[in-house]
One Martini backbone bead per residue (centre of mass of N, CA, C, O) as a GRO file, in nm:
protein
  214
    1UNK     BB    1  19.170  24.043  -1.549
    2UNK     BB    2  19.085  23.901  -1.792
    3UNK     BB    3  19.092  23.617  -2.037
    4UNK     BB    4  19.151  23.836  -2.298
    5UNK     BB    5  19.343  24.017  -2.168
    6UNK     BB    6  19.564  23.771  -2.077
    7UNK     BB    7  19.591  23.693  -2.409
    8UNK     BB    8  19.707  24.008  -2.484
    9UNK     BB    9  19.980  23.951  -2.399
   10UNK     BB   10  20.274  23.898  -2.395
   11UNK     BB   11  20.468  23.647  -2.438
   12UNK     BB   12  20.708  23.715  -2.231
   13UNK     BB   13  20.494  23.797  -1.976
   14UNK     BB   14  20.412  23.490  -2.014
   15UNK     BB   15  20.672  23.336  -1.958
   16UNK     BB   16  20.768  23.480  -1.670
   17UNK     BB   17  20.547  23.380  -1.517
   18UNK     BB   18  20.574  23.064  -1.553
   19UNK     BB   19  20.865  23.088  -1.401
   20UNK     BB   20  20.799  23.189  -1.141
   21UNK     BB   21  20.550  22.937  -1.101
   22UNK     BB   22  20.784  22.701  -1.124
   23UNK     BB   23  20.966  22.801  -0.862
   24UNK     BB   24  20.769  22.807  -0.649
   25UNK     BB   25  20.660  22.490  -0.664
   26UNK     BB   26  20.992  22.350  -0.645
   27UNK     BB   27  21.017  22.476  -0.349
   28UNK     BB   28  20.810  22.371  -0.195
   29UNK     BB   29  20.886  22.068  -0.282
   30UNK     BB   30  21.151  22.091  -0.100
   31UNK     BB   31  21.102  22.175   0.175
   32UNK     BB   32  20.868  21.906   0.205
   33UNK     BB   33  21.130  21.695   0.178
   34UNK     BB   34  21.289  21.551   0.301
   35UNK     BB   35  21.561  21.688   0.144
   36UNK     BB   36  21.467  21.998   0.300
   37UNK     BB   37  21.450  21.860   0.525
   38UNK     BB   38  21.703  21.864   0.768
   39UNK     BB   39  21.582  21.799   1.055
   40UNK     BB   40  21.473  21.495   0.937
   41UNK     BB   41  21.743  21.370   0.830
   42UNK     BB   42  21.871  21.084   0.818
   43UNK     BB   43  22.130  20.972   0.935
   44UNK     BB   44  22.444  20.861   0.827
   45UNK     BB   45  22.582  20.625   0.726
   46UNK     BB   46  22.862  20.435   0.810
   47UNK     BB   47  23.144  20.275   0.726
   48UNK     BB   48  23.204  19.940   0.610
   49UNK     BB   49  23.394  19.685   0.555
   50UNK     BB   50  23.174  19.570   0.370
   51UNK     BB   51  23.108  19.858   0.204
   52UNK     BB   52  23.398  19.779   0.088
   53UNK     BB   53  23.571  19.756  -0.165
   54UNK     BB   54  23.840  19.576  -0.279
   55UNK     BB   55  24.186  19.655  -0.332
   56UNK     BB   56  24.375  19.579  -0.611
   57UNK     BB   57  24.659  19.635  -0.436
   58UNK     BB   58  24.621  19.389  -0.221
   59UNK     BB   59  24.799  19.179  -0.164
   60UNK     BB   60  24.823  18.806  -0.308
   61UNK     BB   61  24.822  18.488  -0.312
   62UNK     BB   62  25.067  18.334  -0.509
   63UNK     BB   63  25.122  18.032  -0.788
   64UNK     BB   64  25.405  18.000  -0.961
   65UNK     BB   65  25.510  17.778  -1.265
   66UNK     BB   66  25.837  17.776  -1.289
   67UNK     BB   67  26.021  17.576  -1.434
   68UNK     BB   68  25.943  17.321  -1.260
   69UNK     BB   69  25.860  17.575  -1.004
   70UNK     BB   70  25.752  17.731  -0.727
   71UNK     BB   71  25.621  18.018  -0.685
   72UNK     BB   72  25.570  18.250  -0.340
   73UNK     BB   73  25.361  18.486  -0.352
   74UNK     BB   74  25.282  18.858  -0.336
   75UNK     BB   75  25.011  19.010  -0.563
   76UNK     BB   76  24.919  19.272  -0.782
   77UNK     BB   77  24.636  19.210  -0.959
   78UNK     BB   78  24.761  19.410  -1.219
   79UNK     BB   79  25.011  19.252  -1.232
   80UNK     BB   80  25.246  19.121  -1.436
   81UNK     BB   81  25.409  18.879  -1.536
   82UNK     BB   82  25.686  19.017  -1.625
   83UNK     BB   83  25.695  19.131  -1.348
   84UNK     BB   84  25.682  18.902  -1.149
   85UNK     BB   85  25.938  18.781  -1.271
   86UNK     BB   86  26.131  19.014  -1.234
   87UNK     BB   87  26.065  19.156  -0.938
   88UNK     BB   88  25.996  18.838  -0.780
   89UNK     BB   89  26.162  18.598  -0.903
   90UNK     BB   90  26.452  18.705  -1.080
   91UNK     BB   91  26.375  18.666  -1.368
   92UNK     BB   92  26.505  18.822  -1.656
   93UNK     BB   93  26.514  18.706  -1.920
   94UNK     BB   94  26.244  18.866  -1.984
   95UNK     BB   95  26.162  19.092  -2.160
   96UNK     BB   96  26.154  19.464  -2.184
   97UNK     BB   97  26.028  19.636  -2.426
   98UNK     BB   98  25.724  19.808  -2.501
   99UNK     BB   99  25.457  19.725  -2.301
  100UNK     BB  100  25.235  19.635  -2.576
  101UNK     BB  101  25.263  19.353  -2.745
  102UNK     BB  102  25.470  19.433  -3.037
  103UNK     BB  103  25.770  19.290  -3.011
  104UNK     BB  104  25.822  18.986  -2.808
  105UNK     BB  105  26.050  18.999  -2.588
  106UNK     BB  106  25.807  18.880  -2.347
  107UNK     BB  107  25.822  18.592  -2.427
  108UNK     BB  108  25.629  18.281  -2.328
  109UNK     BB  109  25.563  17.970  -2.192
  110UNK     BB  110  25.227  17.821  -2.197
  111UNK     BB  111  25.152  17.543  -2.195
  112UNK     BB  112  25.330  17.583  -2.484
  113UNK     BB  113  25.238  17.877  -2.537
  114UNK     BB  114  25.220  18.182  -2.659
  115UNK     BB  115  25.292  18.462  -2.484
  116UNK     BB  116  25.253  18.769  -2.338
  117UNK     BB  117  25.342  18.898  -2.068
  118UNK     BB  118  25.272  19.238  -2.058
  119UNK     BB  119  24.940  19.093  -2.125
  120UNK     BB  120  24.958  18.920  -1.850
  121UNK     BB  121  24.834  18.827  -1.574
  122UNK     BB  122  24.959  18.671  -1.321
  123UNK     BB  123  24.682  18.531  -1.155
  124UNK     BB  124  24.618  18.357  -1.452
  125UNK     BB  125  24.874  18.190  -1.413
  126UNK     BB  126  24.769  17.990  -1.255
  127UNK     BB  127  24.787  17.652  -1.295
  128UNK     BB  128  25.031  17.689  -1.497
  129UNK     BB  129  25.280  17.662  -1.737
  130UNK     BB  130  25.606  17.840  -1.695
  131UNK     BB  131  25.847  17.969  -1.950
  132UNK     BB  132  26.172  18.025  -1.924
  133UNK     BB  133  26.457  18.063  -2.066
  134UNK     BB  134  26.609  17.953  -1.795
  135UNK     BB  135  26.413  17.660  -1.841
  136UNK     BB  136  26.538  17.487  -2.124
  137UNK     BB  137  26.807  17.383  -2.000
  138UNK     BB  138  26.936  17.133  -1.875
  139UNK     BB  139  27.078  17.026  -1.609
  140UNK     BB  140  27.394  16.956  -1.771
  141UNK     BB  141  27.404  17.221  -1.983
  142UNK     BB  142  27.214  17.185  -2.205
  143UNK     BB  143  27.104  17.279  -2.488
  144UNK     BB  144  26.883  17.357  -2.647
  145UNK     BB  145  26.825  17.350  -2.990
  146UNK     BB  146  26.758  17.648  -3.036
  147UNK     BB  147  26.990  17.759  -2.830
  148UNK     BB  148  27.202  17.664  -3.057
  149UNK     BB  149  27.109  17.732  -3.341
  150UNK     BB  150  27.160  18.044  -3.300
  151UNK     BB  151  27.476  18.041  -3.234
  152UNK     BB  152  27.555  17.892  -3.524
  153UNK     BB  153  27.425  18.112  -3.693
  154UNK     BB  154  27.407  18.404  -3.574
  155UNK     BB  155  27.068  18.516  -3.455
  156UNK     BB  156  27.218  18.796  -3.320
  157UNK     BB  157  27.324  19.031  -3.126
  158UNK     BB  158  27.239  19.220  -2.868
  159UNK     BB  159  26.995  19.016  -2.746
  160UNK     BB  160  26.741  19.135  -2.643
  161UNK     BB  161  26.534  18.953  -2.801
  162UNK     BB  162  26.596  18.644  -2.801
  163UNK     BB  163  26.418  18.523  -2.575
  164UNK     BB  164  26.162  18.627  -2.749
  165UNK     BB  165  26.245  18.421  -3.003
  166UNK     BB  166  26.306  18.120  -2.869
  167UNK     BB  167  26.019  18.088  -2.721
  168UNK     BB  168  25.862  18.133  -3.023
  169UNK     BB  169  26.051  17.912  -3.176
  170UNK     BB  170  25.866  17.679  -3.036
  171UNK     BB  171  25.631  17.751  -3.099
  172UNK     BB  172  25.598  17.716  -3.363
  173UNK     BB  173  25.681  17.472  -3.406
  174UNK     BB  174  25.482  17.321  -3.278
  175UNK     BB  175  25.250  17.440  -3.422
  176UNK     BB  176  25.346  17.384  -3.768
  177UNK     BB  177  25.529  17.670  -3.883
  178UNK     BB  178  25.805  17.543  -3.997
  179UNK     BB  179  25.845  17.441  -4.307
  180UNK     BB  180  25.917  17.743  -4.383
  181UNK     BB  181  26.014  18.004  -4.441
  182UNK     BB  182  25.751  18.179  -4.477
  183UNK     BB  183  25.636  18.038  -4.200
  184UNK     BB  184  25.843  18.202  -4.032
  185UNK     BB  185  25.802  18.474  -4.128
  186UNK     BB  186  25.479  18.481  -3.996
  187UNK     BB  187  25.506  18.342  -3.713
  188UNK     BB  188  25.745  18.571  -3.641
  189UNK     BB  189  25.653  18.860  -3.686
  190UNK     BB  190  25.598  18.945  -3.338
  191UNK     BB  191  25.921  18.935  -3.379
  192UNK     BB  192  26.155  19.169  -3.309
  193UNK     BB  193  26.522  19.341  -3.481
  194UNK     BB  194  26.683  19.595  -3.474
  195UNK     BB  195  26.929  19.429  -3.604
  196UNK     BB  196  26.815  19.231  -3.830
  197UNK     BB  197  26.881  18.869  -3.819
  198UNK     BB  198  26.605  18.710  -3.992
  199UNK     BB  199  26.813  18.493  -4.161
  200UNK     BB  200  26.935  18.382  -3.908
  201UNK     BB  201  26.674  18.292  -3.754
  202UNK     BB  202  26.579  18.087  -3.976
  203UNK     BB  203  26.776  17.884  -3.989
  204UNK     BB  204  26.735  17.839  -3.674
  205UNK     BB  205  26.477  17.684  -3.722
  206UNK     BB  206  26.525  17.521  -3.923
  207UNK     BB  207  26.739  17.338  -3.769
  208UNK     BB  208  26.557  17.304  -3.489
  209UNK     BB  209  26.322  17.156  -3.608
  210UNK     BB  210  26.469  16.894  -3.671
  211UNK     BB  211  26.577  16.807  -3.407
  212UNK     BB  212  26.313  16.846  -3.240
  213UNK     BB  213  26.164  16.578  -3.438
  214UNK     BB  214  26.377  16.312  -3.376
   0.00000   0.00000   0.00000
C-alpha cells in the first residue's frame, strides 16, 4: 500500500496501528530493562535497624517538674501532658474534659502561663515549671486565695471545672486582665461551668485578686 493509500485508511484504523505499535515498543523496553530481566535483577537488601524510622510508640524517658518535685517517667512521645499527669504521675486533679481544648477542664500554669493540657505534648514540657491543682495550698494547708475565694463565694457546683477554672483564674489575674468584671468574663470564657456558676466566680476572681495583689 502506497503513502496515498495508507492515508486514506480510516481514522480508527490508523489509530489502532498506532496503539498496536506503541504497545509492542513499550514490551520490549520493559524486558531490555534491568526490571524486566528479572534473572539479572540485584537482589533486596535486607532492613537493618539503622534503616528503620524509630517507632513513636517507644517509651522515652522524661523528667516533669510538677509542683517544685521531679517526677521520673517513660512516655510515648504522641501521650499528651494531661494524660501524664493522670495515668503517669497519679495527680488527677486536672481533669479531662472535652480532650479537644474547648473547654478549659485539663488548664494548669506552666512556668505561671495558662496552658491547655490536653493540647500540650508531655515530652514538650520538659525543663518547665508546671502546676497543678494540687500545688497551690501552702505546706501548712493553707489555700491560695483564688482557692479560699471561690469557696467563700460558692463559685462551684458540681466541680468538674473548677480546677481548670482556678488555674485559669490565677493565671488571669497575673497576666493584668482581672481588673473588671467585663475583663474577666473576656479572658475567662475560654473555661466552660455546664453548672453555670460565672457571676460566681466572677466576684471570687474579683475578690481574690485584691488578695493576691496586697
Amino acid at each position: 500500500m502506497n503513502e496515498e493509500q495508507d492515508n486514506n485508511q480510516p481514522v480508527s484504523r490508523q489509530r489502532r496501528r498506532f496503539l498496536v505499535g506503541s504497545a509492542q515498543g513499550g514490551a520490549a523496553a520493559l524486558f531490555l530493562s534491568p526490571l524486566g530481566n528479572l534473572g539479572a535483577a540485584a537482589p533486596l537488601k535486607p532492613a537493618t535497624s539503622e534503616d528503620t524510622a524509630p517507632d513513636s510508640r517507644t517509651p522515652l524517658p522524661v523528667t516533669l517538674e510538677v509542683n517544685g518535685k521531679p517526677h521520673f517517667v517513660r512516655l510515648d512521645t504522641r501521650m499528651t501532658l494531661l494524660d501524664a499527669l493522670r495515668e503517669e504521675i497519679g495527680l488527677t486533679g486536672t481533669k479531662k474534659g472535652c480532650d479537644h481544648g474547648q473547654c478549659g477542664a485539663c488548664t494548669v500554669l506552666v512556668d505561671g502561663r495558662r496552658e491547655l493540657s490536653c493540647l500540650t505534648l508531655a515530652v514538650t514540657a520538659q525543663g518547665h515549671e508546671i502546676q497543678t491543682i494540687e500545688g497551690l495550698a501552702n505546706a501548712d494547708g493553707a489555700l491560695h486565695p483564688m482557692q479560699q475565694a471561690f469557696i467563700e463565694h460558692d463559685a462551684f457546683q458540681c466541680g468538674y471545672c473548677t480546677p481548670g477554672q482556678i488555674l485559669s483564674a490565677i493565671g488571669c489575674v497575673r497576666e493584668g486582665h482581672a481588673d473588671t468584671p467585663e475583663s474577666i468574663r473576656e479572658f475567662m470564657s475560654g473555661n466552660l461551668c455546664r453548672c453555670a456558676a460565672y457571676p460566681n466566680i466572677v466576684a471570687a476572681v474579683t475578690q481574690a485578686r485584691q488578695a493576691m495583689e496586697e
